[in-house]
N, C-alpha and C positions, 0 to 999 in steps of 0.2 A: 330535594334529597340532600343529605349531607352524609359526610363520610369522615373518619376519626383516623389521624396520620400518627407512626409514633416518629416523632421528628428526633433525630439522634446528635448530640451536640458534643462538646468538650470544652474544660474547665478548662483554668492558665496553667493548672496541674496536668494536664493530656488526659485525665479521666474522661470516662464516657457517663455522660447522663441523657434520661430520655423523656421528653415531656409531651405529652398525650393533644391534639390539638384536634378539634373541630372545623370542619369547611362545609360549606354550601358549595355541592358539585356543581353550579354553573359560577362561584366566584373563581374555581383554577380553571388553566390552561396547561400543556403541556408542549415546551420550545427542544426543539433536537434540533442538535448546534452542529455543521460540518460534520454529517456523514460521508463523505466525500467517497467517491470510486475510487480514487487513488492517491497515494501520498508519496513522494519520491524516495524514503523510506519504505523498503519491502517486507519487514515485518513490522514496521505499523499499521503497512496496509492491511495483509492479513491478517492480525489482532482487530483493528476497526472493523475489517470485512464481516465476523466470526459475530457480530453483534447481531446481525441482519436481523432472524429467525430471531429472536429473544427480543429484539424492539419491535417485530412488525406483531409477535403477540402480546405485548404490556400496552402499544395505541391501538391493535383492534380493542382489548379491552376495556381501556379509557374512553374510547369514541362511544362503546356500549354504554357507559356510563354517564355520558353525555359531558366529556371531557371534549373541547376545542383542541387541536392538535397545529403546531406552528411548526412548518422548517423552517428554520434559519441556515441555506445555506453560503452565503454570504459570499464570498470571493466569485461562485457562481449561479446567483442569484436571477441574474439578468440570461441565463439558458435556459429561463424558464418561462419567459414572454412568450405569450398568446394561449399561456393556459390557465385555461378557470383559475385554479388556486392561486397562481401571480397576480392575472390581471385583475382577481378580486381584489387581494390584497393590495397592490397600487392605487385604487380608485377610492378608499377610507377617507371620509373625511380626518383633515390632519386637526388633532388637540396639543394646543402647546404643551411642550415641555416644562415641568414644572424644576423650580431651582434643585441643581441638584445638590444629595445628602453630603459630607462629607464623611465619606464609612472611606478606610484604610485598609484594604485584603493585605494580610499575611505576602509575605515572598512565598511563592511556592514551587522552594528551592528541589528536587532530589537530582542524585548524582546524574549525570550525563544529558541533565535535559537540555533537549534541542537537539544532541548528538543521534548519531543512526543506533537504531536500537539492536545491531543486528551482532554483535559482538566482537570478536577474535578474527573473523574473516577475511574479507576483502570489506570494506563501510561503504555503503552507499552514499553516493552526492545528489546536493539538493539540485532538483531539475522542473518542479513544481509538474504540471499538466496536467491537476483535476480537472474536469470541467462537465462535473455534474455529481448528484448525489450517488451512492450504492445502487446502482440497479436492482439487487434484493428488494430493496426497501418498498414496502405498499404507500403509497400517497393516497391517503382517500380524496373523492370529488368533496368534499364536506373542510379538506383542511386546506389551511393559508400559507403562502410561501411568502416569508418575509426579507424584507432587509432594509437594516437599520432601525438604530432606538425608537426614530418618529413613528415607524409604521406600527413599529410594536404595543408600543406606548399606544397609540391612536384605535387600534384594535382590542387594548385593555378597557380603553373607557368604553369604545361601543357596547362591549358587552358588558362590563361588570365585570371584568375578571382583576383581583387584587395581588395572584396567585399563581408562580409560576412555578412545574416543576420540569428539572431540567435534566436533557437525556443525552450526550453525544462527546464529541470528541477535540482535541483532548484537554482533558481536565485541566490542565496548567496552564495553558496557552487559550486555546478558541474559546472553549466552553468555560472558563469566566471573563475573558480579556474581548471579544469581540464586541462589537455593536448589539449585537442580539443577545449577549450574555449575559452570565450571573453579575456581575462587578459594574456594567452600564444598568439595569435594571434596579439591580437593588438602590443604585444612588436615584433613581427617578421616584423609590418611591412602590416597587414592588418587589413584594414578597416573594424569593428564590428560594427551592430547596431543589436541594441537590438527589438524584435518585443514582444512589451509588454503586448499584450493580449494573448501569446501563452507559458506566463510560468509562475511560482509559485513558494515563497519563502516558506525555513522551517521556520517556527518563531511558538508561544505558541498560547494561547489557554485561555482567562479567562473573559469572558463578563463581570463580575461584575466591571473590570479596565478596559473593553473597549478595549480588546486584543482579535482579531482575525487574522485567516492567509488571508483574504482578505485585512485588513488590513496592518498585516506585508509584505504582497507583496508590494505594494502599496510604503510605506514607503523604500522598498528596490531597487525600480525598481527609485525611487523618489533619492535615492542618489549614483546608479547607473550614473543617470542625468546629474550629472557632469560635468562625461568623460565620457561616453557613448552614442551616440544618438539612441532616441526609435522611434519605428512608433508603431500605429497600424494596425496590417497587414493585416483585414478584412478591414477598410478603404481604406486602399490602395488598394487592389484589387478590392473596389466593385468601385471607382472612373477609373479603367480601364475596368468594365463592364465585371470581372469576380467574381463575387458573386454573390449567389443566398439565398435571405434573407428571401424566400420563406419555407426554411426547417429549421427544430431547429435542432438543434446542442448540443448544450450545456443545461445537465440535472443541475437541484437547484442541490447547494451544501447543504450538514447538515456536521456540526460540534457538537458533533464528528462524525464519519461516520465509523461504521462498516457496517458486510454484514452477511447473514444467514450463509456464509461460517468461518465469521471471526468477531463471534458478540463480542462489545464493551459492556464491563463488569462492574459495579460500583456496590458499594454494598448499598449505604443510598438515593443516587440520584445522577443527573446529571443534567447539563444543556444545550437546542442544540439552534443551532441557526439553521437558513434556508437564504441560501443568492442567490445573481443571478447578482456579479457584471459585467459582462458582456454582461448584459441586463436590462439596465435601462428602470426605469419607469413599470417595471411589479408587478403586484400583486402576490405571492406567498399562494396559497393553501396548507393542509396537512391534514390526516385525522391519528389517534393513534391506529385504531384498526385492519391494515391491507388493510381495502378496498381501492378501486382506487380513488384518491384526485378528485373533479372537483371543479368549484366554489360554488357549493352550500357546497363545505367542509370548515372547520376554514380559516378562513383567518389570514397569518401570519403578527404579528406587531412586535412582542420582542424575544428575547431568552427565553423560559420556559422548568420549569422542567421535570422531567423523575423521576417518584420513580418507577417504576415497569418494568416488563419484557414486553415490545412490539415491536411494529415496526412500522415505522413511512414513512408513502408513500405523497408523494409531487412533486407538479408540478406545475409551472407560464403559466400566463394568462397579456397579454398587450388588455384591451378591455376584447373582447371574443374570443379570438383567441390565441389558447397556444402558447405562446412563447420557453417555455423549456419544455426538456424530464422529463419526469414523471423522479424519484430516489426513492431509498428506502435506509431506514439504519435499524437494526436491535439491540436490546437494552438487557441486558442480565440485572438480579438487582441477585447478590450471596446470597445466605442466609447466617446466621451468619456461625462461623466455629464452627464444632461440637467438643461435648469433647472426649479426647482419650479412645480407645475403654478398656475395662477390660479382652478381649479374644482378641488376635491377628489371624487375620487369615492364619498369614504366620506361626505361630505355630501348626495349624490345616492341619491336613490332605483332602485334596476334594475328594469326591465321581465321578467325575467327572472333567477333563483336557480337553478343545482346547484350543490352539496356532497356529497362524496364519495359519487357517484351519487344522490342523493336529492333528488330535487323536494320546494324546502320547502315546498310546500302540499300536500303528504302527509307531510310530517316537520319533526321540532321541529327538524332540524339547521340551523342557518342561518350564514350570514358572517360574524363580528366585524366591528363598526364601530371605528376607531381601535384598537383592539387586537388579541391574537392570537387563533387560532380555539381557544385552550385558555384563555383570558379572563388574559392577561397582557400584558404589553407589547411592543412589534413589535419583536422585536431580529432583528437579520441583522448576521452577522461580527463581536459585543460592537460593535454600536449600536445605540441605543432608538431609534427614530422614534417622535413623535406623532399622524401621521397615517399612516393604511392601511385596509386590510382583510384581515384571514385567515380561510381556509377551509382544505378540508382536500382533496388532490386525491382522484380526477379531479372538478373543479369547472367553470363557466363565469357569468359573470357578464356578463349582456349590458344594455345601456342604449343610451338612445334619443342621437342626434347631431343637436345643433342648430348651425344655421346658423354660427353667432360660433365651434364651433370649428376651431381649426387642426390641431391638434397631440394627441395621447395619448404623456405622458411618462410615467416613472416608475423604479422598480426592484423587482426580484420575487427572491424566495431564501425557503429553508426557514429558518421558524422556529430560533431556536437558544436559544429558552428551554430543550427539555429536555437541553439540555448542563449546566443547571444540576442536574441531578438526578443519581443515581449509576446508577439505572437506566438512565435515559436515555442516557449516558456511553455503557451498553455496547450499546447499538443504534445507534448513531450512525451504522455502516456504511449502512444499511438506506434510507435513504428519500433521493431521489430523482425530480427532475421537470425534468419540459420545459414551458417555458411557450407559451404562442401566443396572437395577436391575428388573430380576424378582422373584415373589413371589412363590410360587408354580405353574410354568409355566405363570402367571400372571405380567403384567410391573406395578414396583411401583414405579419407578422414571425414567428419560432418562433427560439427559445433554444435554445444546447447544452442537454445532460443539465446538470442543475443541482444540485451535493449539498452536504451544509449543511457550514458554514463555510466557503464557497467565497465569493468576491466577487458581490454579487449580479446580476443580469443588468439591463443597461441599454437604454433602448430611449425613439426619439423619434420617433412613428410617425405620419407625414402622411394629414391625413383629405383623401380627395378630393372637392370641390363636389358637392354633392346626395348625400351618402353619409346612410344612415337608421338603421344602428345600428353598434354596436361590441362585440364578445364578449371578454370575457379568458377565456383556458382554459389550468389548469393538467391537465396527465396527470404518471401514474405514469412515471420514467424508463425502467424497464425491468420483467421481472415479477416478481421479489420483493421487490419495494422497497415499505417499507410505514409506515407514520407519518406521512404525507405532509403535514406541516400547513405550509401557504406563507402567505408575506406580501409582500402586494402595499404597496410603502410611496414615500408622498411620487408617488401615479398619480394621474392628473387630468389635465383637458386645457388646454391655451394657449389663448387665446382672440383672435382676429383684431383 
């Protein structure tokens, strides 16, 4: 069987021309580079994420075609030992490498890359902790999980394949620069084309200068162009009559894009955009108070503000017929930072100790005084504080309230000592907390989901006349969240 590609290029002029090519469907294969679960960037995760459903239907329909299907997902590659598709692919006889091309990729330069994509807010810090592909994502028993050029290469010649097209993330960085990518491939000798609607570049974030990552895709995939030839890969399949353009796919993007799990923080305002470049011509709805978008909700024209805490639900309409999946992002606004306390509470004794479920007078677990609960120094977002407490959630700390105080300040976030560790690096996704304060049994305040390297949570919480005690409780954010070691830092109360 063969099948006819319109492979899309550009001149030294940036014009677009397009030249019609033939293949024998057992000479391609199809490499999807770093789909990753997580990126320490929270809207390139969910940008990446948003992929899922729009790749898991382009490889079920390449596998119909009897297209081979390669992850490459590389950094974690090796969490996939003991299954079929790894241990297949490890056991390949190995084919040398032949001398490589000298082909020169373009820089592929756009504004902010590398930077956090998330705009005017609070930026996220790098804390790495993928460690595995999108759970979305369908693996068939039929495809190869690869890593590195040998394996790849070595699995081209088994079968014959000269012809690689490529799906994943992100375009400027992984998916041409890794081992398994466009830029090591083409110099060994195989044919890369780029499938441009199934991947997304890192670049900034700034509407006011006209800076977005729909944009800096765009612009990346555009000087890609070069030396690279692009399709679009839903085109192409729906012209061989396997597409079905009957179901959506692909939810509105918002920028920035946190999630109730992983809300996006600013403290004066923000500003989001809503896009759906891979569905033209739709109308975009949203509604700011939660409820479900439809067309009788705002309709979106520009990037506008955010000063407050909400969440923001949206979803496209071509006609009247939704074109994309409803999305949500979730919007956090800090309050100022409080002043430092005049009573420390690590100088205070508590009437009451848990730590990670454990009553310390049944267990040696107990609080860190001034330091953290793994006996190091109180860092949240690379800052030491001197004074705190760490435990490890689910915790509470309760202590008695006398008269003189007014006020329980402070600030609470996860530990990010084990960010120094390499281990630790790669769990970084995983832990996750919400903090709360109560009153005499009473909640006076509770925090977003709180996950580390995040800005820590603030809070300046008035004691009411005759109030008799005070509890801090950290919980688990959500259910797999696990390492949970928090620091409560610079908490103590004002005093009348």
């Amino acid at each position: 069987m063969t099948i006819q590609l319109d492979l899309q290029h550009r001149n030294p002029q940036n014009q677009v021309f397009l030249k019609k090519r033939t293949f024998s469907i057992d000479q391609i294969g199809a490499m999807v580079v770093d789909t990753w679960n997580y990126h320490w960037c929270m809207t390139a995760a969910e940008r990446c994420g948003s992929f899922a459903l729009r790749m898991n239907h382009a490889l079920a329909a390449l596998r119909s075609l009897g297209v081979q299907i390669f992850w490459g997902p590389t950094d974690v590659a090796d969490q996939y030992v003991g299954t079929p598709q790894r241990e297949k692919s490890v056991a390949v006889e190995p084919h040398p490498l032949p001398t490589p091309l000298d082909i020169q990729f373009p820089t592929l330069d756009c504004y902010g890359a590398g930077d956090c994509m998330c705009g005017s807010g609070i930026d996220c810090r790098v804390n790495y902790g993928w460690d595995g592909m999108n759970p979305n994502l369908k693996i068939d028993q039929l495809d190869l999980i690869v890593e590195g050029t040998q394996e790849v290469y070595s699995w081209c010649q088994k079968l014959g394949i000269n012809c690689l097209i490529f799906l994943g993330f992100h375009t400027n960085v992984c998916t041409t620069g890794k081992p398994v990518g466009i830029g090591p491939m083409m110099r060994i000798g195989i044919q890369s084309i780029l499938a441009r609607d199934m991947t997304d570049a890192i670049s900034g974030y700034n509407p006011s200068e006209g800076q977005h990552p729909d944009r800096g895709t765009k612009e990346v995939i555009q000087q890609l162009e070069s030396i690279v030839p692009t399709i679009h890969l839903v085109d192409e399949l729906r012209k061989l009559g396997q597409w079905d353009d009957e179901t959506p796919i692909d939810p509105v993007r918002i920028t920035p894009w946190g999630t109730l799990n992983r809300p996006y923080q600013f403290e004066e305002s923000t500003v989001v955009s809503l896009s759906a470049p891979l569905n033209q011509g739709c109308q975009i709805y949203y509604t700011l108070d939660g409820t479900p978008p439809d067309e009788k909700s705002s309709l979106y024209t520009d990037p506008f503000p955010v000063c407050e805490t909400q969440t923001i639900r949206t979803i496209a309409y071509r006609g009247h017929q939704s074109i994309c999946l409803e999305s949500s992002a979730t919007f956090v606004c800090l309050p100022s930072k409080p002043p430092p306390p005049n009573i420390h509470l690590s100088d205070l004794e508590p009437i009451r100790m848990t730590v990670h479920g454990f009553n310390i007078y049944s267990s040696e677990r107990k609080p860190s005084c001034d330091q953290s609960y793994l006996q190091r120094p109180l860092k949240l977002r690379g800052e030491n504080y001197a004074k705190g407490i760490g435990v490890e959630a689910p915790s509470h700390l309760l202590y008695c309230i006398q008269p003189t105080y007014d006020c329980l300040v402070g600030l609470a976030g996860l530990d990010e000592s084990m960010l120094e560790d390499e281990l630790g690096r790669a769990r970084a996704m995983h832990p996750s907390v919400i903090f709360k304060i109560y009153i005499n049994g009473e909640l006076a305040d509770e925090s977003p989901t709180v996950r580390i390297s995040q800005e820590p949570w603030r809070f300046e919480v008035k004691i009411p006349s005759g109030s008799r005690t005070i509890s801090l409780v950290a919980v688990p954010g959500y259910t797999n969240s696990y390492e949970n070691f928090v620091n409560w830092v610079d908490v103590g109360f004002l005093v009348k």
